[in-house]
FILOMI-49921 format. One record per residue (C-alpha): residue in one letter; y, z, x; residue number from 0. Coordinates in pm, whole numbers. Layout:
N
ATOM lumke  north     up   east tordren
ATOM     A      Y      Z      X     NUM
...
END
This chain:
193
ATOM lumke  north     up   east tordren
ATOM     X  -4928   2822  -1289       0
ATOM     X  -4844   2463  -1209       1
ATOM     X  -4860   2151  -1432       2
ATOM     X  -5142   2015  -1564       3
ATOM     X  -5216   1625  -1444       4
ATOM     X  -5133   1536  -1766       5
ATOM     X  -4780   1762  -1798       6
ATOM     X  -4663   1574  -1451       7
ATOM     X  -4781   1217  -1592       8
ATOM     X  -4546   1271  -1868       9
ATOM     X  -4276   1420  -1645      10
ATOM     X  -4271   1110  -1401      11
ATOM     X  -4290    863  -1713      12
ATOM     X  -4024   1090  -1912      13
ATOM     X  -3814   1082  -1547      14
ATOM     X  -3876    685  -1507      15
ATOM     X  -3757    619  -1891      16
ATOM     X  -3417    844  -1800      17
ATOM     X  -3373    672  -1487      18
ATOM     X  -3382    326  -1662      19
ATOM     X  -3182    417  -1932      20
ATOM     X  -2919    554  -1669      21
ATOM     X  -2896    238  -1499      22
ATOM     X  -2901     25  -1824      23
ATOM     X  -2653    231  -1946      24
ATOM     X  -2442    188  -1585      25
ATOM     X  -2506   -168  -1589      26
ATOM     X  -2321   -226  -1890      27
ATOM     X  -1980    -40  -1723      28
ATOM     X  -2028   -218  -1387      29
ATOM     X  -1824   -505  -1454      30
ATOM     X  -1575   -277  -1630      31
ATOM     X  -1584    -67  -1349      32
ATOM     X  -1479   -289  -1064      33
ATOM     X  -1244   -420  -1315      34
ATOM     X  -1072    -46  -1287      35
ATOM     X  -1092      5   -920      36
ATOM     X   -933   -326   -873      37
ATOM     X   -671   -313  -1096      38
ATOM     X   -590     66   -929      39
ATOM     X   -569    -77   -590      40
ATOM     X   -361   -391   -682      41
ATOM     X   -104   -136   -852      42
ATOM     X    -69    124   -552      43
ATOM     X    -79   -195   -274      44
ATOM     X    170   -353   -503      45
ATOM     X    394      5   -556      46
ATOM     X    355     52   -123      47
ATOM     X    427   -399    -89      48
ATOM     X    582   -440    244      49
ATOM     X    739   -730    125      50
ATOM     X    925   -472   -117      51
ATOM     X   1011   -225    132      52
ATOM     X   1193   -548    329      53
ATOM     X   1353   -682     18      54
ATOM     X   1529   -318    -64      55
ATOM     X   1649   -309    350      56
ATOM     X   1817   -624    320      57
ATOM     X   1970   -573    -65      58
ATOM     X   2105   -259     89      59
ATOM     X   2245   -434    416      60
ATOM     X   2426   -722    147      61
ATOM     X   2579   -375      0      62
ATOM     X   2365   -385   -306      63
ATOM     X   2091   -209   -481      64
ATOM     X   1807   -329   -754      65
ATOM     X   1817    -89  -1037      66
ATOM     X   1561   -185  -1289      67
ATOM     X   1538   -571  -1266      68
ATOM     X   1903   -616  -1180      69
ATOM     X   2069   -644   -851      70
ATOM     X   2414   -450   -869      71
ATOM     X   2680   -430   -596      72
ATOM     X   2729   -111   -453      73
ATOM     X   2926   -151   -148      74
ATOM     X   3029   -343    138      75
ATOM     X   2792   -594    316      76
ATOM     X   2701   -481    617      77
ATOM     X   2619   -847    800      78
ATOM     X   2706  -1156    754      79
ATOM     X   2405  -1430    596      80
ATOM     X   2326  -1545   1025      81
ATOM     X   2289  -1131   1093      82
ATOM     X   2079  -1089    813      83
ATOM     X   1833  -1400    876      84
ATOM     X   1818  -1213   1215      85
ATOM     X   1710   -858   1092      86
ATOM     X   1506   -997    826      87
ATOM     X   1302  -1202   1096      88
ATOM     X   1265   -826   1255      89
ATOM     X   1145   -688    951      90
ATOM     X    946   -939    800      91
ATOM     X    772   -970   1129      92
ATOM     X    698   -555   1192      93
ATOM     X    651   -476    830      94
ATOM     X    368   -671    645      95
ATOM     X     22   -656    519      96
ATOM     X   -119   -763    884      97
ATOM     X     33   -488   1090      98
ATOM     X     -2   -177    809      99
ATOM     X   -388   -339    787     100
ATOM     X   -429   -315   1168     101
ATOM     X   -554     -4   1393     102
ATOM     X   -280    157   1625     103
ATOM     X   -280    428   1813     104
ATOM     X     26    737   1876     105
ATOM     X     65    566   2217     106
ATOM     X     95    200   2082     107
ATOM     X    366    290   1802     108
ATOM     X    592    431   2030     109
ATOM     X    578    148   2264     110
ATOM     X    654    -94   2023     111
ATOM     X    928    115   1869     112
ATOM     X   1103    182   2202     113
ATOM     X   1062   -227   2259     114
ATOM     X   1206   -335   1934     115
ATOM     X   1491    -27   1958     116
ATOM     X   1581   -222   2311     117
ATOM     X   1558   -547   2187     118
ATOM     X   1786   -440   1832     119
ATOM     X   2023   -282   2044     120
ATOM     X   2049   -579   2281     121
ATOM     X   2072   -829   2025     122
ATOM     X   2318   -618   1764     123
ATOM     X   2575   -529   2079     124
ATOM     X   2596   -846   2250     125
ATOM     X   2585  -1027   1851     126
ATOM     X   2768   -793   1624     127
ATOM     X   3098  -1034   1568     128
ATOM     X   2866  -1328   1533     129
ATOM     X   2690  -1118   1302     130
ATOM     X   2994  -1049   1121     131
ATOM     X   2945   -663   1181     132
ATOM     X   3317   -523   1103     133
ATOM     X   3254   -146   1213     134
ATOM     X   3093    -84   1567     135
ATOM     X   2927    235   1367     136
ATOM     X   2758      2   1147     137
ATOM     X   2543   -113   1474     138
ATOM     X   2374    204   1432     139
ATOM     X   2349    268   1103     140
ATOM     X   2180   -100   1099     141
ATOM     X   1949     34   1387     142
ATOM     X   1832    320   1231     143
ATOM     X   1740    164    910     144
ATOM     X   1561   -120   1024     145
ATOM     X   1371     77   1317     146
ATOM     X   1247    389   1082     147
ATOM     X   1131     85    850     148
ATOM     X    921    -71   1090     149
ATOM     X    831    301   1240     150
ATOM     X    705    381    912     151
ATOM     X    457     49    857     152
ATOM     X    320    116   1185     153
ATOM     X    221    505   1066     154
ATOM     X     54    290    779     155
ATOM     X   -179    138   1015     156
ATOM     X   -223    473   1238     157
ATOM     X   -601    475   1284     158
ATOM     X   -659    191   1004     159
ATOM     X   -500    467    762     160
ATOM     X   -444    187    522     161
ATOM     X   -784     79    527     162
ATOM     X   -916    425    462     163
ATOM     X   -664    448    215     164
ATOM     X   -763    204      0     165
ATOM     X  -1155    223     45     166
ATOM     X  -1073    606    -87     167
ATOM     X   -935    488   -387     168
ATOM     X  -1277    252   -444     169
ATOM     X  -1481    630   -406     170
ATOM     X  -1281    793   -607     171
ATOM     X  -1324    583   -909     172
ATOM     X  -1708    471   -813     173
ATOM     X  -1752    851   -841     174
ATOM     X  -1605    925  -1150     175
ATOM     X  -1256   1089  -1039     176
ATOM     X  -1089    759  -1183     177
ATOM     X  -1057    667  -1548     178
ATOM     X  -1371    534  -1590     179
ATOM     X  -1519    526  -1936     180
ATOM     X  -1864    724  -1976     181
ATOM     X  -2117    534  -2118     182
ATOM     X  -2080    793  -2474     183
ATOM     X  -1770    621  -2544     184
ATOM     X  -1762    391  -2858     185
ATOM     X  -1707     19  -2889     186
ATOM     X  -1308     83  -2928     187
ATOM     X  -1282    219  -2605     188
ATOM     X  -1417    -61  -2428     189
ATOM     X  -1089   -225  -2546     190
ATOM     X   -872     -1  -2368     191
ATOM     X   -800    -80  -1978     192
END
């Protein structure tokens, strides 16, 4: 009991007119579509911005905080303005979009982590009174901050995580896990982002 020649001609031309009107359909949320998956990748690179994660070490090393869009004072500075240029040439140069965008491996981290720990401990004890450090356990406490800082960028680029990252976030709204309008949704809805 199989289909007549005529019941499959009408299947393959009923199958070709649902295709079409799929992709016609599609083609009309394309545009709208990359519009989304952009616009949710600028928001989480901009929430996980190196440049922000720097910006928050050094507020808290001048002793102050950002809460909301001001900057309050919270407590003591912990370096003077020549110590901070220092650790903010650390940081700026360990934690941006290059390195978290690059592929290293276990092995690489942690010899660049026990470099820069030599290095910041070799600059911060032979510097710490031109650096207007007032408490000797501040040279830690400086350490630690700005080395699990940098520690954690380079776990961003473990194996191009970052790059998978983000090209998961491009599947995940190209398959319709994202808010993506279907194509029943009315004119109105178009509107909405």
């Amino acid at each position: 009991m199989g289909m007549s020649t005529e019941e499959y001609n009408n299947y393959l031309i009923n199958r070709d007119l649902n295709t079409r009107s799929q992709e016609s359909q599609m083609g009309v949320y394309a545009p709208q579509m990359q519009e989304q998956i952009n616009q949710a990748q600028s928001v989480l690179v901009a929430q996980t911005n190196p440049a922000l994660v720097v910006e928050q070490i050094i507020l808290r090393l001048e002793g102050k905080r950002k809460v909301g869009n001001k900057i309050e004072v919270w407590g003591e500075p912990k370096l003077n303005q020549l110590g901070l240029s220092q650790i903010r040439f650390i940081l700026e140069s360990c934690i941006n979009q290059g390195i978290i965008l690059t592929r290293f491996s276990d092995k690489q981290i942690a010899k660049i982590i026990i470099q820069l720990g030599d290095d910041l401990t070799d600059d911060l004890t032979l510097n710490w009174k031109l650096y207007g450090i007032k408490n000797k356990m501040d040279l830690d406490i400086i350490e630690d901050g700005v080395l699990f800082s940098i520690y954690a960028a380079l776990n961003r680029a473990l194996d191009q995580n970052e790059k998978n990252w983000l090209g998961k976030i491009s599947i995940e709204h190209i398959a319709g896990t994202g808010n993506v309008p279907k194509p029943k949704d009315g004119f109105l809805s178009k509107l909405r982002l």
